[in-house]
C-alpha positions as CSV (number, residue, x, y, z in Angstrom):
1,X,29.0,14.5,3.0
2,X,27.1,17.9,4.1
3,X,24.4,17.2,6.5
4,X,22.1,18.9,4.3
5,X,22.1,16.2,1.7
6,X,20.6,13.5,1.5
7,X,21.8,9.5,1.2
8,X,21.9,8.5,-2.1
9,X,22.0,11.7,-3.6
10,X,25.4,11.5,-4.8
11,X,24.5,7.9,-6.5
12,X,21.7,9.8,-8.2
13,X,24.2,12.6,-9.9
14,X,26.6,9.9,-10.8
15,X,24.1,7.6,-12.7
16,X,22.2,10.6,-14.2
17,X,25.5,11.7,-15.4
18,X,26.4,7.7,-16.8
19,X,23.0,7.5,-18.4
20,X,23.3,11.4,-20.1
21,X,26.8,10.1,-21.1
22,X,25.8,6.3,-22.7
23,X,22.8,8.5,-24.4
24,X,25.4,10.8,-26.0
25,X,27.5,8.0,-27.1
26,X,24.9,6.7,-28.6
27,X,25.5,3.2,-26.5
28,X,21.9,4.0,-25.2
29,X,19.4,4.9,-27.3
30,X,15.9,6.3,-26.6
31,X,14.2,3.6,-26.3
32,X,16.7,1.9,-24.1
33,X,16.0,4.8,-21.8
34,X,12.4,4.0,-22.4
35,X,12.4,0.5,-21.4
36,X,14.8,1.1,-18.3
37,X,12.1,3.3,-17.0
38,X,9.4,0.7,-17.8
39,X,11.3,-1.4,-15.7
40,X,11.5,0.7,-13.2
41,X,8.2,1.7,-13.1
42,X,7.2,-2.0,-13.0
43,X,9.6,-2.8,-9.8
44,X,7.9,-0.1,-8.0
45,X,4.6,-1.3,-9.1
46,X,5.5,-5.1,-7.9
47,X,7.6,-4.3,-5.1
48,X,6.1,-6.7,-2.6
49,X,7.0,-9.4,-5.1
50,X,9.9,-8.5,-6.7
51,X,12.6,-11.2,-6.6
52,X,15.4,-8.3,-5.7
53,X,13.7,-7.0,-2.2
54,X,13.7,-2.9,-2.5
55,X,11.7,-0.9,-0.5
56,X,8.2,0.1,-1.5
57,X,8.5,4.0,-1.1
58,X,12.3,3.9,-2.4
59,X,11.1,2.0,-5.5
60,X,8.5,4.6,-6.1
61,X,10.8,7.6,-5.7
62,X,13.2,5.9,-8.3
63,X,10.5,5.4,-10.7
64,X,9.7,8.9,-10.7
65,X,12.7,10.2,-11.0
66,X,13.9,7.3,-13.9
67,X,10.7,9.1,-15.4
68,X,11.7,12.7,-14.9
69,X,15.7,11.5,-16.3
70,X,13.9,10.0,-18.8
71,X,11.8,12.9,-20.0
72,X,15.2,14.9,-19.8
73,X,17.1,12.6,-22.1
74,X,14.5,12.3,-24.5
75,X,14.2,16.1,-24.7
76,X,17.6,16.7,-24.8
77,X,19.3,14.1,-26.7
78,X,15.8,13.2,-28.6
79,X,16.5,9.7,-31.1
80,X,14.0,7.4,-31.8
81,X,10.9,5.6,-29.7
82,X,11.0,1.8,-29.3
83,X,8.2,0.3,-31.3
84,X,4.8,-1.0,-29.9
């Protein structure tokens, strides 16, 4: 690893990669990606309570960035929103 990187960026660029590669396999679809980031969103929001102990600011950063993957697919790959 180069010192210059940072711990768990090499998970990050494998499951962006995964999730870009279910999407275009259509084994994801956009709203999948739309609840997985709700999810995540929502483990950040209750991370003090969460039944899988993350940390509070690590469950934050991955919410954001689920959001910003998220965004990405949804631009790129587009596909239908989940229903309200």
């Amino acid at each position: 690893m180069l010192p210059e990187t940072r711990a768990g960026d090499e998970a990050t660029v494998i499951l962006q990669s995964l999730l870009c590669l279910l999407r275009e396999k259509n084994i994801l679809t956009r709203a999948d990606i739309e609840t997985l980031c709700d999810r995540v969103a929502m483990r950040a929001t209750l991370a003090d309570r969460d039944p899988l102990p993350c940390a509070a600011e690590a469950s934050r950063a991955a919410a954001e960035e689920m959001a910003r993957i998220g965004g990405y697919i949804g631009k790129q790959y587009g596909g239908k929103h989940r229903r309200g």
